[in-house]
MIKE-487502 format. One record per residue (C-alpha): x, y, z; residue in three letters. Coordinates in nm, 3 decimals. Each point is the difference from the previous one (the first is absolute). Layout:
<atom><X>X</X><Y>Y</Y><Z>Z</Z><resn>Ala</resn></atom>
...
//
This chain:
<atom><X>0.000</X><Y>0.000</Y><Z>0.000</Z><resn>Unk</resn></atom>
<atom><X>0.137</X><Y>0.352</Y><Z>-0.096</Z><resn>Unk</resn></atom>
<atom><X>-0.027</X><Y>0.269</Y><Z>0.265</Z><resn>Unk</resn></atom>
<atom><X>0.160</X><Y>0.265</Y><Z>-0.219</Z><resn>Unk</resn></atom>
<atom><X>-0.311</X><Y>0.235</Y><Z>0.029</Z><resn>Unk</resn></atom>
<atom><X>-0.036</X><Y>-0.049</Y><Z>0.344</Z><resn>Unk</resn></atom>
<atom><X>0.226</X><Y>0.296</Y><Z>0.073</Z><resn>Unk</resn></atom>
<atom><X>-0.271</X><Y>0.253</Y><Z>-0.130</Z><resn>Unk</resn></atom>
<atom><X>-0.172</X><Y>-0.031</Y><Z>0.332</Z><resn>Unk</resn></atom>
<atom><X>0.271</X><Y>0.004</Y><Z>0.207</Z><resn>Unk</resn></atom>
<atom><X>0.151</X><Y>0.283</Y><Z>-0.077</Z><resn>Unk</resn></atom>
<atom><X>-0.346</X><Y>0.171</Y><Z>0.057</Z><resn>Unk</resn></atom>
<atom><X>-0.016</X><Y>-0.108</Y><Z>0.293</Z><resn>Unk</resn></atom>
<atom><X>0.356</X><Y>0.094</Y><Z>0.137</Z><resn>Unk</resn></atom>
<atom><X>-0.098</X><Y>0.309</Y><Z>-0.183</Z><resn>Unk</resn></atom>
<atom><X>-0.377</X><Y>0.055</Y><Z>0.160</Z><resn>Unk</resn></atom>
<atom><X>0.217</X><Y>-0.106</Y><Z>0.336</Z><resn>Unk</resn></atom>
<atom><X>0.220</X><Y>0.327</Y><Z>-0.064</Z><resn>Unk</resn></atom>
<atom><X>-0.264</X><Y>0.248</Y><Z>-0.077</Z><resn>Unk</resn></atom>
<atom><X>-0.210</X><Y>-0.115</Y><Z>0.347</Z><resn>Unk</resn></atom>
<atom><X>0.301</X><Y>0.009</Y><Z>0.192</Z><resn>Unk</resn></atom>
<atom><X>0.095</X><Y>0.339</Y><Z>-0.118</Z><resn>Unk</resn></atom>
<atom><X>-0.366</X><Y>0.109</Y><Z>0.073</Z><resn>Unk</resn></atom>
<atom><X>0.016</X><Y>-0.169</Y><Z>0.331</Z><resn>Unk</resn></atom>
<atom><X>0.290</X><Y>0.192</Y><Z>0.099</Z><resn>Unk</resn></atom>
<atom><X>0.062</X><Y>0.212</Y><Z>-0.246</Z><resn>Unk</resn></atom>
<atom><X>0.150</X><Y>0.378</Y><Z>0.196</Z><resn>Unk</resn></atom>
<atom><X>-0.275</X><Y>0.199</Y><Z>-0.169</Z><resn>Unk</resn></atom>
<atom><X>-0.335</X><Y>-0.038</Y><Z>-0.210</Z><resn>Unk</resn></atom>
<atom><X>0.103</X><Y>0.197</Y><Z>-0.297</Z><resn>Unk</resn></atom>
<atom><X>0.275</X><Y>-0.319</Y><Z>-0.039</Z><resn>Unk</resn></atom>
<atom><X>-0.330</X><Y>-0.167</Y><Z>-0.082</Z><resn>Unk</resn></atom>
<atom><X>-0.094</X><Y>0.136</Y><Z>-0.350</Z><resn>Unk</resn></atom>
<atom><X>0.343</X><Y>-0.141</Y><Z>-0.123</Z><resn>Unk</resn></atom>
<atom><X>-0.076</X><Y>-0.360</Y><Z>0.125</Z><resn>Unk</resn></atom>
<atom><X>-0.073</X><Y>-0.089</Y><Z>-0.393</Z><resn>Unk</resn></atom>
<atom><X>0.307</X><Y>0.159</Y><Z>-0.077</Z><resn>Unk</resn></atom>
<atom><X>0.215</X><Y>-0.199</Y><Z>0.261</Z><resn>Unk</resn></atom>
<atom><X>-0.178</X><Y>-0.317</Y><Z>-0.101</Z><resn>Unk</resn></atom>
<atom><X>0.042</X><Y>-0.032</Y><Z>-0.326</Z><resn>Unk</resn></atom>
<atom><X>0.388</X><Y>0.152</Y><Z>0.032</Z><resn>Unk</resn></atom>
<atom><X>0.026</X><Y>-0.277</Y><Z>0.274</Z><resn>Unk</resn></atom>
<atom><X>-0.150</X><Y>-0.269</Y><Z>-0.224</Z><resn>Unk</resn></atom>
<atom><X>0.299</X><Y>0.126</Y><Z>-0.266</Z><resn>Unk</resn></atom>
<atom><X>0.264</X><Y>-0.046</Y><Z>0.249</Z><resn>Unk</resn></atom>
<atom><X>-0.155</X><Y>-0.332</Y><Z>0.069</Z><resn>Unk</resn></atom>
<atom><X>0.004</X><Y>-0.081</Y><Z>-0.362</Z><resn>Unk</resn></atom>
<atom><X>0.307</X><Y>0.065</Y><Z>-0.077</Z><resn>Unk</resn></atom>
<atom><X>0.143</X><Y>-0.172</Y><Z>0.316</Z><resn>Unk</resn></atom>
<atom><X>-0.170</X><Y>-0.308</Y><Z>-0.092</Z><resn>Unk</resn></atom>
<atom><X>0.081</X><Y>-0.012</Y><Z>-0.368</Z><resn>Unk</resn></atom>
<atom><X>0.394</X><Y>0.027</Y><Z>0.098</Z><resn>Unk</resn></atom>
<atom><X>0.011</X><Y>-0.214</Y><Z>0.329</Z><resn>Unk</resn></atom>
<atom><X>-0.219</X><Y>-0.320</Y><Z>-0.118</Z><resn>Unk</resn></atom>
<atom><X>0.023</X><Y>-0.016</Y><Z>-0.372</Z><resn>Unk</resn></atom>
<atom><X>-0.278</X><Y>-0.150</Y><Z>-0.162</Z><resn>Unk</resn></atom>
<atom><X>-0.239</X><Y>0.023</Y><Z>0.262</Z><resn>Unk</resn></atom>
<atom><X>-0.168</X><Y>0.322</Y><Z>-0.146</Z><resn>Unk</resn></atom>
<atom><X>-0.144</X><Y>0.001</Y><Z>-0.322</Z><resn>Unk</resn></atom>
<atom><X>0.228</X><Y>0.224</Y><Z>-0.176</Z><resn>Unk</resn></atom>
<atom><X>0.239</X><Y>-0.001</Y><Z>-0.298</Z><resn>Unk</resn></atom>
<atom><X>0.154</X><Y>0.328</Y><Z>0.149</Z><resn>Unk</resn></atom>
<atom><X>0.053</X><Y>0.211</Y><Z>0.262</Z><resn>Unk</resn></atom>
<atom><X>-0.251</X><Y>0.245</Y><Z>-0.174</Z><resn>Unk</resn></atom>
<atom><X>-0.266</X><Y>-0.228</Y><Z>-0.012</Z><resn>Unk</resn></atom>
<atom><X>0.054</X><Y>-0.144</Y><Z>0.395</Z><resn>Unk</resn></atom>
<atom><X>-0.012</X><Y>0.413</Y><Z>0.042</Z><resn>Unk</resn></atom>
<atom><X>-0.292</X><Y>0.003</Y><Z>-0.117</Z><resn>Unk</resn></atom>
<atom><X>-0.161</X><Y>-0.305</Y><Z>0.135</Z><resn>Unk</resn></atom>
<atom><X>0.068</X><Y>0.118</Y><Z>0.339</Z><resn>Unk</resn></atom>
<atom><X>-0.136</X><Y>0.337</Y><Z>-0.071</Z><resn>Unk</resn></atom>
<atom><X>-0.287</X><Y>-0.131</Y><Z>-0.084</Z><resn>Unk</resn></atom>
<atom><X>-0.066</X><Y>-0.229</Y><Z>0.306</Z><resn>Unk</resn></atom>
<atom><X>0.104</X><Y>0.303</Y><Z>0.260</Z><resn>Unk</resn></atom>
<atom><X>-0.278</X><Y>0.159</Y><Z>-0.182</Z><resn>Unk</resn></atom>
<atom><X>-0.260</X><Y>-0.248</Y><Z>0.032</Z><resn>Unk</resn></atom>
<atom><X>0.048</X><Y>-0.009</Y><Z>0.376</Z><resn>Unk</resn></atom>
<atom><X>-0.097</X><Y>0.382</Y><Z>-0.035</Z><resn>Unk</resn></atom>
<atom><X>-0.324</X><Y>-0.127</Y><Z>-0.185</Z><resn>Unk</resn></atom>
<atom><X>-0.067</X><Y>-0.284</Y><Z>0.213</Z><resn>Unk</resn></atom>
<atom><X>0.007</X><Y>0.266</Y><Z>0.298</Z><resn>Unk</resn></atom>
<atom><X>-0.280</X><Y>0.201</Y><Z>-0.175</Z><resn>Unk</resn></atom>
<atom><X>-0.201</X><Y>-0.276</Y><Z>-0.089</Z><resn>Unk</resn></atom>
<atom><X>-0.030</X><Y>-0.134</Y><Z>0.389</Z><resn>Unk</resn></atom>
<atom><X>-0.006</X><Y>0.376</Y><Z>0.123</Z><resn>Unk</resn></atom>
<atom><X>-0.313</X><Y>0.077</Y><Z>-0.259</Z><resn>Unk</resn></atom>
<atom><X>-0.179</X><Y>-0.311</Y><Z>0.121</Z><resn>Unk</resn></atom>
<atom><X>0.051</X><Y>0.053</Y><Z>0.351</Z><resn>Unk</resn></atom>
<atom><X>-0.174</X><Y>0.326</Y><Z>0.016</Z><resn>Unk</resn></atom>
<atom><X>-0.318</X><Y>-0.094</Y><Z>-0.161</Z><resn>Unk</resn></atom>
//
């Protein structure tokens, strides 16, 4: 069994585990409206670290592409925020 896309989710996670924890105790609220920002630049960082430590493991044929990747998953943490946050309040 391939587990290669598996790493989609994680790095949401680790990156939905950054934004809350720099919410949580964060020094000010107006670090708050950059918590997309600092996700998806963590799920870069992430990216890239994975792409160079365990090669083959992310789906990428170069380090622009595992860039990317992990871009996007930082940013779907943001999303996946929203989405609970919206359906919590109604």
């Amino acid at each position: 069994m391939d587990f290669k896309f598996a790493i989609f989710p994680a790095i949401a996670c680790l990156c939905y585990f950054i934004g809350l924890a720099i919410k949580t105790f964060g020094p000010s609220e107006k670090l708050d409206k950059f918590i997309p920002v600092i996700c998806g630049g963590s799920g870069i960082v992430l990216g890239l670290v994975i792409y160079f430590t365990v090669p083959g493991y992310i789906p990428a044929e170069n380090w622009v592409v595992a860039m990317c990747i992990g871009l996007m998953s930082g940013l779907s943490a943001t999303g996946v925020n929203q989405i609970y946050k919206q359906f919590s309040e109604k």
